[in-house]
C-alpha positions in Angstrom: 22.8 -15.6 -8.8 20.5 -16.4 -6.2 17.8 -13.7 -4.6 18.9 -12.3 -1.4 17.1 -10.1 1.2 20.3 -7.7 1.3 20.6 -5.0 -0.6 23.9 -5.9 -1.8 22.4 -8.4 -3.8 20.2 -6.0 -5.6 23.6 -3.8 -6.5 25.0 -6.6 -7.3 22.5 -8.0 -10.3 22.1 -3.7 -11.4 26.2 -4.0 -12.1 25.9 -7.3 -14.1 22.8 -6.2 -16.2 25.0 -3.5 -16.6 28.6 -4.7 -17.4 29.3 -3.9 -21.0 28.8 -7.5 -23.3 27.8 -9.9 -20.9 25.4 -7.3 -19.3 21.5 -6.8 -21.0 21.7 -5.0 -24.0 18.8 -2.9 -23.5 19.9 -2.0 -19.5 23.3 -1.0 -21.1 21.9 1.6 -23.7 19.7 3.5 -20.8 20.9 7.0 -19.2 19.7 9.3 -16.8 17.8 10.9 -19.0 15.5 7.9 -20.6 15.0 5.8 -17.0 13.6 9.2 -15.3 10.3 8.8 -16.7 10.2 5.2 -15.5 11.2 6.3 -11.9 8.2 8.8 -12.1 5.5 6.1 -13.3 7.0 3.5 -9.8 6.1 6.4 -7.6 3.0 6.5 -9.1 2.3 2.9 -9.1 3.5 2.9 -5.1 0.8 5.8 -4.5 -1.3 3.7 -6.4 -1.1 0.7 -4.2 -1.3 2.5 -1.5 -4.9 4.0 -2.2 -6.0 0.5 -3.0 -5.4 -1.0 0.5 -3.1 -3.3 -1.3 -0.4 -4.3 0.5 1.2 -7.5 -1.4 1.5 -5.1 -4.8 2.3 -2.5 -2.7 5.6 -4.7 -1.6 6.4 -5.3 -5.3 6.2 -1.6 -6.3 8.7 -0.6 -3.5 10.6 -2.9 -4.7 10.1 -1.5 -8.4 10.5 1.8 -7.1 13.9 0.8 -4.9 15.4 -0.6 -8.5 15.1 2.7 -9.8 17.3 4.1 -7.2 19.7 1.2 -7.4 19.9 2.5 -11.3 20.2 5.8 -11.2 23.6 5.2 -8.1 24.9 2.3 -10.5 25.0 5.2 -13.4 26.2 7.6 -11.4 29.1 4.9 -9.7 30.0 4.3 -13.8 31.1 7.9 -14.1 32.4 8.3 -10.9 30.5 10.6 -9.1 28.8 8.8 -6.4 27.7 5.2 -5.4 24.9 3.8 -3.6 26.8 4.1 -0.3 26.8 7.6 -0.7 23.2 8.2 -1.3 22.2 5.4 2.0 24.9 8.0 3.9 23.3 11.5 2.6 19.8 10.9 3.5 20.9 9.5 7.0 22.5 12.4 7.4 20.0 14.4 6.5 17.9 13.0 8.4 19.7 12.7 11.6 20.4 16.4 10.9 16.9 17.5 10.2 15.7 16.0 13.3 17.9 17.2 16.6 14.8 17.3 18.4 14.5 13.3 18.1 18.4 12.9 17.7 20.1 15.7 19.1 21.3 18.7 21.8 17.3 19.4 21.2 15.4 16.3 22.2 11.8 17.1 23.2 11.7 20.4 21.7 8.2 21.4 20.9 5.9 20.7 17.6 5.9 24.9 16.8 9.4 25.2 16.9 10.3 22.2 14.5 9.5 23.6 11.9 12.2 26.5 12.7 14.5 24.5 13.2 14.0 22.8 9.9 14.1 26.0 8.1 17.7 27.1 9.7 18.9 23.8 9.3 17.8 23.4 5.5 19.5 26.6 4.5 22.9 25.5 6.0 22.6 22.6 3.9 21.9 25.1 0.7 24.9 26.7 1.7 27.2 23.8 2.3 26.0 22.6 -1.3 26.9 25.6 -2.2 30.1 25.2 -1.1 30.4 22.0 -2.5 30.0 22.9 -6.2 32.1 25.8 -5.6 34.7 23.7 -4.4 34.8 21.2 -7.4 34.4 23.9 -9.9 30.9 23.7 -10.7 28.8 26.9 -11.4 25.1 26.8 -10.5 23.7 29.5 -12.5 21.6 32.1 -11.0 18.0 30.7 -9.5 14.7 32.8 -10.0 12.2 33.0 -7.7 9.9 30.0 -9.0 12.8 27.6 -9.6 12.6 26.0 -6.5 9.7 24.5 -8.0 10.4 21.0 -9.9 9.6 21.1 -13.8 9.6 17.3 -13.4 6.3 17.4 -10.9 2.4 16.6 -13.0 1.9 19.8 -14.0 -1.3 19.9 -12.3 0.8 19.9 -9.1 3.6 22.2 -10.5 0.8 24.6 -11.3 -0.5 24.1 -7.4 3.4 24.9 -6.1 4.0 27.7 -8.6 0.8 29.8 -7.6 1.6 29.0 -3.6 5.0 30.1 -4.0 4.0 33.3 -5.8 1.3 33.7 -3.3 4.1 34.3 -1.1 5.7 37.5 -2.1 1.8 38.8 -2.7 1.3 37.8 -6.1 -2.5 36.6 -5.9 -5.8 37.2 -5.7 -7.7 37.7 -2.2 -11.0 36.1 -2.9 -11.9 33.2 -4.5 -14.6 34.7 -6.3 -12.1 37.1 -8.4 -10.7 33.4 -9.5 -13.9 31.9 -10.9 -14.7 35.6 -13.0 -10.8 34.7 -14.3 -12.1 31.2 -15.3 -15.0 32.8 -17.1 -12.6 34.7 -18.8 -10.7 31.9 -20.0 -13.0 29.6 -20.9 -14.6 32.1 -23.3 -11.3 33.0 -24.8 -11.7 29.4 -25.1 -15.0 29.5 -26.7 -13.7 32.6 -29.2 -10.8 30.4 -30.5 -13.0 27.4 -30.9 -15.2 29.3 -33.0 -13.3 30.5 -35.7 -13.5 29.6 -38.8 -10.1 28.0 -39.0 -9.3 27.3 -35.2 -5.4 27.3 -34.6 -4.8 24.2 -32.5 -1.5 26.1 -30.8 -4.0 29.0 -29.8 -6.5 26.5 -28.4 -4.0 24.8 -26.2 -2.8 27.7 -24.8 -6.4 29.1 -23.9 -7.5 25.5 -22.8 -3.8 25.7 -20.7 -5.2 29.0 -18.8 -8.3 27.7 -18.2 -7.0 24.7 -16.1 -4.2 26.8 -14.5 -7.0 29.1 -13.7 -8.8 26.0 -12.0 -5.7 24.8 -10.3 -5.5 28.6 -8.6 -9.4 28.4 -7.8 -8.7 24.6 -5.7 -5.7 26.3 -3.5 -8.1 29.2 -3.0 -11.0 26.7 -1.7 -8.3 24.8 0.2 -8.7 21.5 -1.8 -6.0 19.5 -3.6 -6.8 19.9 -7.1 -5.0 16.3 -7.6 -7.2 15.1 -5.0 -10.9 16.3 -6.7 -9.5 15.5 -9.9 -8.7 11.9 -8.7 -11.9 11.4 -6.8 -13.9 12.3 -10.1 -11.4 10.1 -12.0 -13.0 7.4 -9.5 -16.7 8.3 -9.7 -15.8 7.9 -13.8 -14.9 4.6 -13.5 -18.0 3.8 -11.5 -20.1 5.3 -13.7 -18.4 3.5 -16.5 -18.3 0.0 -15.2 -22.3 0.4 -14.7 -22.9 1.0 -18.1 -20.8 -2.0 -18.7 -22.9 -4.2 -16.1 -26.2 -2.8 -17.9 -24.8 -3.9 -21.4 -23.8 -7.6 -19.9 -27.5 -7.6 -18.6 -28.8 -6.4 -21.7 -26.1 -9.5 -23.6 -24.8 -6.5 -25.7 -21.6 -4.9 -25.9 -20.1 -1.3 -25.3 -19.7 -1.0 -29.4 -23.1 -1.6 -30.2 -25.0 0.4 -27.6 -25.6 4.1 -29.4 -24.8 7.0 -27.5 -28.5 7.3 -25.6 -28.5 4.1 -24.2 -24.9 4.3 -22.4 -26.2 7.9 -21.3 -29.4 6.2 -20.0 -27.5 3.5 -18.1 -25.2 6.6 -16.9 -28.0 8.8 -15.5 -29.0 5.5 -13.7 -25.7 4.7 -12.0 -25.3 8.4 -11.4 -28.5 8.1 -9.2 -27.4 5.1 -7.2 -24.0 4.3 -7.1 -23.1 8.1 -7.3 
């Protein structure tokens, strides 16, 4: 089988890799359920490559990331609910639908009314989905107010989206300030279960769980994108880091045998320069 710049190609080699006894044994034992996490760590890669500037890896992990789709409709095509054909014509639907300003009756219509238009248009989806299920005999149970928030998202994000949402319907607080005196408060809960005599590990995770929820609500409350700070200080780590690497190459030492001081020493000193 030879590569091919059509996606038919792709569909193709997914059906042999997974045809039962000539197909890959290790292809033909995966489900939904155990190539999800694999979808999740492409889209991270792609976001990755994207940061970097790096455009050839950036190819190869849309192409990673493509796969993944490619697997999931192949799956899906084995028990008969939908195909790849069906997912290409869904999402041009919904685009074409979500867009009558650019493809419809409302070409030209004003950026303020867009997203309106969105809004109206997205709940006559919900409703034709709705519909859908109803019509094939599939309940949907009863959806609170905060499931419209994925459990799959990082749950630094999900924590971001459920405390938006909630701000919504007035369940916040007005000033940022009340936040931080709520991450005192957890962070000495915190403290208190740390210092016990015989700490409870479950207790600790739960406190050290409020603390960063806490911190999640005090970034939406400063506008910032707690993902974003955390990832920029993520960065400024790995500077950091590689400096006291450089210092221990000058110094023809390694990492294991500089003690503690040193690689603070050679910290503080990158910290000053290199930021």
């Amino acid at each position: 089988m030879k590569p091919s710049r059509e996606i038919s190609r792709l569909i193709e080699i997914m059906a042999a890799l997974r045809t039962p006894v000539t197909g890959c044994p290790w292809d033909l034992e995966q489900n939904f359920e155990t190539i999800a996490p694999y979808t999740l760590e492409e889209a991270y890669e792609v976001a990755d490559a994207i940061a970097q500037n790096d455009l050839v890896n950036l190819r190869e992990e849309l192409g990673d990331l493509l796969l993944q789709v490619v697997y999931h409709a192949r799956m899906a095509e084995e028990e008969e609910a939908f195909d790849f054909g069906d997912i290409v014509e869904g999402i041009t639907k919904k685009m074409i639908r979500r867009h009558p300003h650019v493809f419809g009756d409302e070409n030209g219509e004003k950026a303020e009314h867009v997203k309106g238009i969105w809004e109206r248009i997205k709940a006559e989806e919900k409703a034709e989905k709705k519909a859908e299920r109803d019509a094939l005999g599939i309940s949907e149970r009863q959806k609170g107010y905060l499931d419209e928030v994925p459990f799959a998202f990082p749950a630094l994000q999900e924590a971001d989206k459920l405390q938006r949402r909630a701000s919504k319907v007035g369940f916040d607080w007005n000033d940022a300030r009340l936040v931080l005196a709520k991450i005192r408060e957890e962070t000495h809960e915190l403290d208190e279960e740390l210092s016990r005599t015989s700490p409870d590990k479950n207790r600790i995770t739960d406190e050290l769980g409020d603390t960063l929820f806490a911190l999640a609500n005090l970034a939406r409350h400063l506008d910032i994108d707690p993902e974003e700070a955390l990832r920029r200080t993520n960065r400024k780590f790995r500077r950091r880091f590689s400096a006291i690497e450089e210092h221990a190459e000058r110094m023809d030492t390694t990492l294991e045998a500089m003690n503690l001081d040193e690689m603070e020493n050679a910290w503080q000193a990158a910290k000053s320069t290199k930021g």
